[in-house]
C-alpha positions in Angstrom: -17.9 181.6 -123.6 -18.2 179.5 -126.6 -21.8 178.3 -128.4 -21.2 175.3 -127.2 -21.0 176.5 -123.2 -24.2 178.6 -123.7 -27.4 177.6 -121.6 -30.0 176.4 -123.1 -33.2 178.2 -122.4 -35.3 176.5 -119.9 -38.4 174.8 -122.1 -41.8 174.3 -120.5 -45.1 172.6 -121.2 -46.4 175.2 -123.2 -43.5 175.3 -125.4 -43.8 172.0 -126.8 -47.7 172.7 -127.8 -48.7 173.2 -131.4 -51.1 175.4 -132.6 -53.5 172.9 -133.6 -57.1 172.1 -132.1 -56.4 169.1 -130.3 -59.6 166.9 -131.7 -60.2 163.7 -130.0 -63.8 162.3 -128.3 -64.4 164.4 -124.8 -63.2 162.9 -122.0 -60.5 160.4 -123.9 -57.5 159.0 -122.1 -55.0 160.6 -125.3 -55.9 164.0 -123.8 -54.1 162.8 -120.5 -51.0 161.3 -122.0 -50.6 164.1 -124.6 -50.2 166.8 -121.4 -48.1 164.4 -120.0 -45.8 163.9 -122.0 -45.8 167.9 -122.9 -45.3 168.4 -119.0 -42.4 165.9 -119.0 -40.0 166.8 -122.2 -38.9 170.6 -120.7 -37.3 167.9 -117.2 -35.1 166.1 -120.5 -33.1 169.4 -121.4 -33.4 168.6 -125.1 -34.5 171.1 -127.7 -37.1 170.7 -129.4 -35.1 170.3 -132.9 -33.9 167.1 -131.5 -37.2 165.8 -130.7 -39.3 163.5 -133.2 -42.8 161.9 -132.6 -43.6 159.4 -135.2 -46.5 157.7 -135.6 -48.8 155.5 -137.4 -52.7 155.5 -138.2 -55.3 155.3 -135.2 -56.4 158.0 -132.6 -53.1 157.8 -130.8 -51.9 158.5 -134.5 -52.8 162.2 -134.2 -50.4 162.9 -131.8 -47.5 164.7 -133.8 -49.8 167.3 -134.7 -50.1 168.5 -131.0 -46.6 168.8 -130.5 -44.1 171.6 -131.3 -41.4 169.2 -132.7 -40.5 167.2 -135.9 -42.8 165.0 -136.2 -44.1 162.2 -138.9 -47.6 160.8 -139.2 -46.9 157.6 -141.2 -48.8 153.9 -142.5 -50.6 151.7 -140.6 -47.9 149.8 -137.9 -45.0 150.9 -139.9 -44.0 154.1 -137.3 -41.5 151.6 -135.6 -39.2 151.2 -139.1 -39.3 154.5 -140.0 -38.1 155.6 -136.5 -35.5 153.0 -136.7 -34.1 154.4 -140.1 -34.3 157.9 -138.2 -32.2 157.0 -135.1 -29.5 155.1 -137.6 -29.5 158.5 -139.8 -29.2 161.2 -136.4 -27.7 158.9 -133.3 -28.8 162.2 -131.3 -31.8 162.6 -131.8 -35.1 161.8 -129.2 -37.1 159.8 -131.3 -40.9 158.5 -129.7 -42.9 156.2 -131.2 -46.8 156.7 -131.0 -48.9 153.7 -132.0 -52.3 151.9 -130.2 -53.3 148.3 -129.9 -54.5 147.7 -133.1 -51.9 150.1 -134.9 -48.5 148.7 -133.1 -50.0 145.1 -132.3 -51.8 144.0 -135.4 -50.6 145.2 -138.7 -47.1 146.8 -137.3 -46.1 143.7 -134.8 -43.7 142.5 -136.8 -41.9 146.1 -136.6 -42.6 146.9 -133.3 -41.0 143.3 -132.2 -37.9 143.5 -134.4 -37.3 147.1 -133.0 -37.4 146.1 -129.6 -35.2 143.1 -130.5 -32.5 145.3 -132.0 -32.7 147.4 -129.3 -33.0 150.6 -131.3 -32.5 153.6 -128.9 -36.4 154.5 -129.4 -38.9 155.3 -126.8 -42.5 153.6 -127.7 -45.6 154.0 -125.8 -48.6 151.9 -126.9 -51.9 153.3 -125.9 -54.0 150.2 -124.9 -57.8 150.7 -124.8 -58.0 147.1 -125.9 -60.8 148.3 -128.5 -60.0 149.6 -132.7 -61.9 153.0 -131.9 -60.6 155.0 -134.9 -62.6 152.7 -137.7 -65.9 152.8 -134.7 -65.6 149.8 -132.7 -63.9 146.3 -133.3 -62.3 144.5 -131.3 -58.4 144.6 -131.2 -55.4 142.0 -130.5 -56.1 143.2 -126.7 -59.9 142.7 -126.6 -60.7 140.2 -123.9 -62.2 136.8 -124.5 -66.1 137.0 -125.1 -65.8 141.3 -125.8 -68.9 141.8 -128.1 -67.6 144.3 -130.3 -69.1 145.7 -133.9 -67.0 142.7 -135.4 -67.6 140.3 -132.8 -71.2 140.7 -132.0 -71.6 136.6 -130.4 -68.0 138.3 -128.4 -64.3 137.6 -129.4 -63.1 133.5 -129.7 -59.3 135.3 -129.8 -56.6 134.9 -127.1 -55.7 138.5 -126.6 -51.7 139.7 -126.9 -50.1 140.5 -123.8 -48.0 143.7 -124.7 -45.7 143.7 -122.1 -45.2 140.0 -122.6 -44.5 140.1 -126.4 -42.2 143.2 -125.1 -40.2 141.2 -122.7 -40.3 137.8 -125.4 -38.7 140.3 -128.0 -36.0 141.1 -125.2 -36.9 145.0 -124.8 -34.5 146.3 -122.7 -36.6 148.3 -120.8 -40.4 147.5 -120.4 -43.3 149.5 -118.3 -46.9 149.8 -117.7 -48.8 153.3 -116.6 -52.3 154.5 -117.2 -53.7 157.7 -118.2 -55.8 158.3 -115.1 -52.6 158.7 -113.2 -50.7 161.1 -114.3 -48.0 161.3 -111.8 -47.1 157.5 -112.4 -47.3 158.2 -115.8 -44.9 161.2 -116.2 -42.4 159.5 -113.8 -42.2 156.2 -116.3 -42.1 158.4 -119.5 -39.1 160.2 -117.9 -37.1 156.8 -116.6 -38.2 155.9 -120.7 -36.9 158.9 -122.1 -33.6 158.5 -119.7 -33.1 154.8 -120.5 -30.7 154.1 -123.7 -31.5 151.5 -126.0 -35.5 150.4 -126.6 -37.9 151.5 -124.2 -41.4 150.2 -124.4 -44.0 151.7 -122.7 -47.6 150.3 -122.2 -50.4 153.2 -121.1 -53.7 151.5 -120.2 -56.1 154.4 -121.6 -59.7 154.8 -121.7 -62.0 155.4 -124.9 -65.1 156.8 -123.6 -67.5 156.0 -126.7 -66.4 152.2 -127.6 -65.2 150.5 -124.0 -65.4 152.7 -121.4 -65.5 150.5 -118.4 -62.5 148.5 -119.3 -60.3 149.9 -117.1 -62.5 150.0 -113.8 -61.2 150.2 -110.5 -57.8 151.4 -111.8 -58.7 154.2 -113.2 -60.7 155.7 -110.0 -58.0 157.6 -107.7 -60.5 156.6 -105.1 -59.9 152.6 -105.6 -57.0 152.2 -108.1 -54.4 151.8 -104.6 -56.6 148.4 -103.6 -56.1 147.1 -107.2 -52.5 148.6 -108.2 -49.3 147.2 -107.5 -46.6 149.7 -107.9 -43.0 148.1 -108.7 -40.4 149.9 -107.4 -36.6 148.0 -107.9 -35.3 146.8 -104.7 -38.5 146.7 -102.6 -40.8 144.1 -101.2 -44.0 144.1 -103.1 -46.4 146.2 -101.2 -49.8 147.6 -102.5 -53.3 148.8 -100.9 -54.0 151.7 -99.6 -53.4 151.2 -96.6 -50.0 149.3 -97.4 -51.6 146.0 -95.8 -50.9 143.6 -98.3 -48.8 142.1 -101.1 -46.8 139.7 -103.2 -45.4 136.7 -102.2 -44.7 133.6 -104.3 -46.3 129.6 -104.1 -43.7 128.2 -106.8 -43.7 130.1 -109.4 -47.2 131.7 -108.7 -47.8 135.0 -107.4 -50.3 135.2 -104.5 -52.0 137.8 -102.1 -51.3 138.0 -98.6 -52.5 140.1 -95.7 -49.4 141.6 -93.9 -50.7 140.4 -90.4 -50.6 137.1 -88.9 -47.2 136.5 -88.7 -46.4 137.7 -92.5 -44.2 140.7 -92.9 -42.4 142.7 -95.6 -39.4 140.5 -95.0 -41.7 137.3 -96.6 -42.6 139.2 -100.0 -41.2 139.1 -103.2 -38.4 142.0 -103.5 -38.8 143.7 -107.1 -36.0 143.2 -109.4 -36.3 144.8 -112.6 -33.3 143.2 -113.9 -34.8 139.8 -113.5 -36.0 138.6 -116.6 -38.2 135.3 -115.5 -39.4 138.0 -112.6 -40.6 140.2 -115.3 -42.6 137.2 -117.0 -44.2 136.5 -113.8 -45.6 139.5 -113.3 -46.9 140.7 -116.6 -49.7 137.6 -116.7 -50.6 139.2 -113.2 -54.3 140.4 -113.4 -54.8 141.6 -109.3 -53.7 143.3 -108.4 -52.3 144.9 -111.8 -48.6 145.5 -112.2 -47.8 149.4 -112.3 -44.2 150.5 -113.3 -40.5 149.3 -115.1 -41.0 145.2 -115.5 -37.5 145.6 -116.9 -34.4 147.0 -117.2 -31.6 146.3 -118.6 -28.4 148.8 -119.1 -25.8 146.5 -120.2 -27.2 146.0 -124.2 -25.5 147.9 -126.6 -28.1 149.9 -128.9 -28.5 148.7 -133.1 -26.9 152.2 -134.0 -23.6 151.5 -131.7 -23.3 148.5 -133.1 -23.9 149.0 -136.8 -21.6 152.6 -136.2 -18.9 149.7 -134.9 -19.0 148.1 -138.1 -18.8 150.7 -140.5 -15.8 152.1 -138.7 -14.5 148.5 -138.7 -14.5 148.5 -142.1 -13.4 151.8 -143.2 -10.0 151.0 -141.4 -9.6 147.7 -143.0 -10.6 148.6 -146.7 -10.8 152.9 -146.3 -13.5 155.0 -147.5 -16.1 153.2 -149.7 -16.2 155.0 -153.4 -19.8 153.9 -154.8 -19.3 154.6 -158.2 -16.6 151.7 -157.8 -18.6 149.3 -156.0 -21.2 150.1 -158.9 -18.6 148.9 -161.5 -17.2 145.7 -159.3 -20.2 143.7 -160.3 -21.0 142.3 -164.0 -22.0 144.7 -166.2 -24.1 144.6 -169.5 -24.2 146.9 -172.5 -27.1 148.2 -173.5 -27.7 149.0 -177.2 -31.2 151.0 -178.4 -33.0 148.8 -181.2 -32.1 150.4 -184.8 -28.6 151.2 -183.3 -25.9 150.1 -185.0 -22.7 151.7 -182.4 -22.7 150.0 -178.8 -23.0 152.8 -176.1 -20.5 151.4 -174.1 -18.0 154.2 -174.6 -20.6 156.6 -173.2 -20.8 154.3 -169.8 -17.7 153.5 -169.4 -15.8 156.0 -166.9 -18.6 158.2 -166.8 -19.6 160.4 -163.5 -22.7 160.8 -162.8 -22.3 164.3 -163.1 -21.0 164.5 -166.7 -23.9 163.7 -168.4 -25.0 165.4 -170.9 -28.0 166.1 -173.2 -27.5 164.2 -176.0 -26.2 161.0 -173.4 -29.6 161.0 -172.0 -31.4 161.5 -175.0 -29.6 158.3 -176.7 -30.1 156.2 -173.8 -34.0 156.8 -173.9 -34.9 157.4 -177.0 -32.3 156.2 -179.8 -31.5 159.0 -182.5 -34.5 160.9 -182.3 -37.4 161.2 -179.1 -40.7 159.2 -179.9 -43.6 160.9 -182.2 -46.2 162.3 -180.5 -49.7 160.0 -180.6 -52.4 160.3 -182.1 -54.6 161.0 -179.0 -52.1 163.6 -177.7 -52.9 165.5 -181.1 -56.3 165.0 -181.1 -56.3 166.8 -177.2 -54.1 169.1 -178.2 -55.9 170.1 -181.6 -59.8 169.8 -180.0 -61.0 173.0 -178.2 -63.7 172.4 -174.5 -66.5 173.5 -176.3 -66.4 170.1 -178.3 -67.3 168.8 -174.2 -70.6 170.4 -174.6 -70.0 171.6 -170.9 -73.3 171.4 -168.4 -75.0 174.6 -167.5 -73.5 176.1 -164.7 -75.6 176.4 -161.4 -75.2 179.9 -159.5 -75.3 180.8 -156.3 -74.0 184.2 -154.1 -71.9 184.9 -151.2 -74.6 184.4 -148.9 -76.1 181.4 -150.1 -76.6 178.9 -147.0 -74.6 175.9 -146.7 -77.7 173.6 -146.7 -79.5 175.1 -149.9 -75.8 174.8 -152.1 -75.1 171.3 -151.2 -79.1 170.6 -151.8 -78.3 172.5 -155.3 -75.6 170.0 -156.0 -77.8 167.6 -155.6 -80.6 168.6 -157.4 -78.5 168.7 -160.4 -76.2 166.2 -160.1 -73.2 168.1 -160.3 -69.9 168.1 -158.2 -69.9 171.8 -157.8 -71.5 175.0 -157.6 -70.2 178.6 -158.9 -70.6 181.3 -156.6 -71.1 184.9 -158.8 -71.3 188.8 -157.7 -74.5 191.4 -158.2 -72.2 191.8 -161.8 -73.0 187.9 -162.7 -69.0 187.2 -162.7 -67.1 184.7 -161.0 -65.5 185.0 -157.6 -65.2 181.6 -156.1 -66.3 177.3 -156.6 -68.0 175.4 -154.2 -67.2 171.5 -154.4 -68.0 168.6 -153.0 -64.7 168.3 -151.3 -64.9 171.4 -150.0 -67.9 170.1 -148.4 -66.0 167.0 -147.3 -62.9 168.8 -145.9 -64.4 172.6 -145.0 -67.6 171.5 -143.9 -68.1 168.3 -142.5 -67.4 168.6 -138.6 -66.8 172.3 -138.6 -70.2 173.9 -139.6 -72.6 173.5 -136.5 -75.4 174.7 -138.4 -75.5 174.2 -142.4 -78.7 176.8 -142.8 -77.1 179.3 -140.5 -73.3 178.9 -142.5 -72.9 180.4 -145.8 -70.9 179.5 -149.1 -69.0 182.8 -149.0 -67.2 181.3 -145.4 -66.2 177.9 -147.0 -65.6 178.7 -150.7 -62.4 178.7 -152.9 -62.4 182.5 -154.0 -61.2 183.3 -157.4 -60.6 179.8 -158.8 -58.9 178.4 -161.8 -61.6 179.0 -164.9 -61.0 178.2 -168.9 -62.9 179.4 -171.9 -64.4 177.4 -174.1 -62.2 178.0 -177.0 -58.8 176.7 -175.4 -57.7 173.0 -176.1 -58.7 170.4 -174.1 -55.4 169.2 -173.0 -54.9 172.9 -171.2 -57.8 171.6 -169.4 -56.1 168.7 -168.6 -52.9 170.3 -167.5 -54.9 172.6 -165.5 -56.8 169.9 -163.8 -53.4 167.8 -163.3 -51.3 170.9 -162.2 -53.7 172.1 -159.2 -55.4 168.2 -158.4 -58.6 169.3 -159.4 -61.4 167.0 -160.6 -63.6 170.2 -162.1 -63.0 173.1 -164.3 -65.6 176.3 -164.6 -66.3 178.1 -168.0 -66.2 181.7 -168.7 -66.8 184.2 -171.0 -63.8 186.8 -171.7 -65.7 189.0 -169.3 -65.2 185.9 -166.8 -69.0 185.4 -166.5 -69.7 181.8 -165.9 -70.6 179.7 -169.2 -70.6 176.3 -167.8 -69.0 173.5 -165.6 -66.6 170.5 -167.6 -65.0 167.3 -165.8 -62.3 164.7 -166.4 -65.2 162.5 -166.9 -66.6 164.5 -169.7 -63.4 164.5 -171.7 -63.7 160.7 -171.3 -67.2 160.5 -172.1 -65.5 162.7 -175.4 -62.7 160.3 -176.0 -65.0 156.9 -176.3 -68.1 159.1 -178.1 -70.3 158.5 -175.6 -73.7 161.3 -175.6 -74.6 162.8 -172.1 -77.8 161.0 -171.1 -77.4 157.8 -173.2 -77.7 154.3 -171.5 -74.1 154.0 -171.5 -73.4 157.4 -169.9 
């Protein structure tokens, strides 16, 4: 038995969940879709090094986190290039696209349509609440007419997008509609997704309690969603209701509901064909009873990767193996010659690999003969000690100093941090605004009950007084930090210095003057 002929180990839900705290409003749709899609990748047989989520910025956004695969959180609407670079780079990888209504359909439509177009071999599913719910309430390409939002208080004048419509316009070759309230028609449409080669575009109708919650009434109630959803299946006569009494036949070109009595049978209804592309446009403008399932799909499209793979090899048998140092020296060149220098350089280009430079090569190119003086402000940092910062006190707390009393502290004095001492007066941790900001904020239930020792930075980065202010600097640089405490050599505090204060320094300016 080879590696190659060795089983994989059978994967399950649990496998593909990460270790972090899944944090979204209680009683969101995402919750839904993420367990979902966890229950559906162990059916794939792919390991989880071959998986990739990618997504942009919204609450759908946070899904990489959750899973136990590669994933990348990226910019606003841009998840769609990235993944396409990513499927070009690894043909075999499993690459999903996570993005919302306002992520995928506002700022990244132009990506999400050209990678549908090219028919990237990516599986997208937009989450459609039809609402921005990240930045607390506007209304998104999807809102209805008239939705009175935070941003549209008088409601929306926009035409909303139609997502599977744009889908189907930018020639997706496979296109379908779920909803997070039914997870069993979800699951089966994210597996006949993941299965499908090429572009796969998948719209989930999901609910955000806080901002629109009743905007998916009467499909999301197992109770009534039969009456008001009409399943697609390829190659069978529209049927829907709960009682399979009624369905889809056609007037022209317009859909209408009929009541399978009277005469009318199955054998009068519109047969689903998901390879029908004017079928497909018929149905996503459909309101009732709302479409469920693949509008499209089409297996016949080559994917962007075959093709562009074709080429390559294309070329590589007509010309061979492309050399990019040569292709660098095909075009028009220039020579380059440092002011004050008298001998052209052009016998240290010419020929040379980019691995054979040397030293002095580099040092010629950027700097002439000799590398530039060193300024006058770089001395003067270099030469001044922190004392001349004249440093502000430093305000001490302890261990068990409540949350509420240090921040309060902070803003007492008007400081960005506080310095948290022993019973011996010496230093063992900083407590800063941004801890407050990233340690605090959401996490601590009770800021009179928590205590600075739980949320501190223990044993932090200090400087005495009588080191040079560009140490500080470096120091400040080097670990991102906006504050630096003072101590004594028996590291008792002695103050607190900022960037700002070596500005205030730098332009003379006195603590406490108008121009301070």
């Amino acid at each position: 038995m080879t590696i190659d002929t060795i089983p994989l180990p059978q994967l399950t839900r649990q496998d593909f969940m990460s270790d972090q705290t899944v944090r979204w409003c209680p009683g969101c749709g995402d919750y839904a879709i993420l367990a979902t899609v966890q229950k559906v990748l162990p059916e794939l047989g792919i390991p989880r090094e071959n998986i990739v989520f990618i997504s942009g910025i919204g609450c759908s956004s946070r899904f990489p986190y959750y899973m136990n695969t590669y994933g990348i959180h990226s910019i606003h609407g841009r998840a769609p290039t990235l993944a396409t670079g990513l499927a070009i780079a690894n043909p075999d990888l499993s690459i999903w696209v996570i993005t919302g209504d306002g992520d995928g359909l506002s700022i990244g439509g132009n990506h999400l349509l050209h990678a549908l177009r090219r028919n990237v071999n990516l599986n997208i599913i937009l989450f459609n609440n039809r609402i921005y719910g990240l930045t607390k309430g506007q209304y998104s390409p999807t809102s209805r007419v008239g939705a009175k939002t935070k941003s549209s208080p008088m409601g929306t004048i926009e035409h909303p997008i139609n997502p599977i419509g744009l889908a189907l316009a930018a020639e997706a070759s496979f296109v379908a509609r779920s909803i997070d309230a039914h997870t069993q028609h979800l699951g089966e449409v994210l597996l006949q997704a993941a299965n499908h080669v090429g572009s796969s575009f998948v719209e989930v109708y999901q609910n955000c309690v806080i901002f629109n919650p009743n905007e998916w009434v009467g499909l999301d109630d197992r109770r009534t969603r039969d009456d008001n959803i009409l399943y697609l299946e390829h190659g069978k006569p529209m049927v829907f209701g709960k009682n399979h009494d009624r369905g889809i036949r056609l007037n022209g070109f317009t859909p209408e509901v009929v009541d399978l009595s009277d005469g009318v049978t199955e054998t009068d209804l519109v047969i689903h064909d998901a390879e029908s592309t004017e079928l497909g446009y018929i149905l996503s403008n459909m309101e009732y009873p709302t479409p469920m399932g693949v509008f499209r799909r089409m297996t016949d499209r080559p994917t962007y990767t075959d093709g562009l793979m074709g080429q390559i090899a294309e070329a590589q048998t007509k010309r061979g193996v492309g050399n990019l140092d040569e292709l660098y020296r095909a075009a028009d060149l220039w020579t380059v010659v440092p002011k004050e220098q008298d001998e052209p350089i052009e016998s240290h280009i010419s020929g040379r690999m980019a691995d054979e430079l040397d030293d002095e090569y580099v040092d010629r190119l950027a700097f002439g003969e000799e590398p530039a003086a060193t300024t006058d402000l770089q001395e003067r940092l270099a030469e001044e000690t922190v004392e001349a910062l004249a440093a502000h006190a430093p305000v001490e707390v302890d261990v068990h100093t409540s949350l509420a009393k240090a921040i309060r502290q902070m803003n007492t004095h008007n400081i960005g941090c506080v310095m948290v001492t022993d019973e011996n007066d010496h230093l063992i941790g900083i407590f800063t605004e941004r801890d407050v900001v990233m340690r605090v904020a959401g996490l601590a239930d009770d800021l009179a009950a928590a205590t600075v020792g739980q949320y501190m930075t223990p044993d932090p980065v200090a400087v005495r007084a009588d080191l040079p202010i560009a140490h500080a600097l470096h120091l400040m640089s080097l670990y991102g930090f906006r504050h630096l405490p003072l101590v004594d050599d028996d590291n008792r505090p002695t103050g607190i210095i900022s960037f700002r204060d070596v500005v205030r320094h730098l332009h003379g300016v006195v603590k406490g003057t108008p121009a301070d």
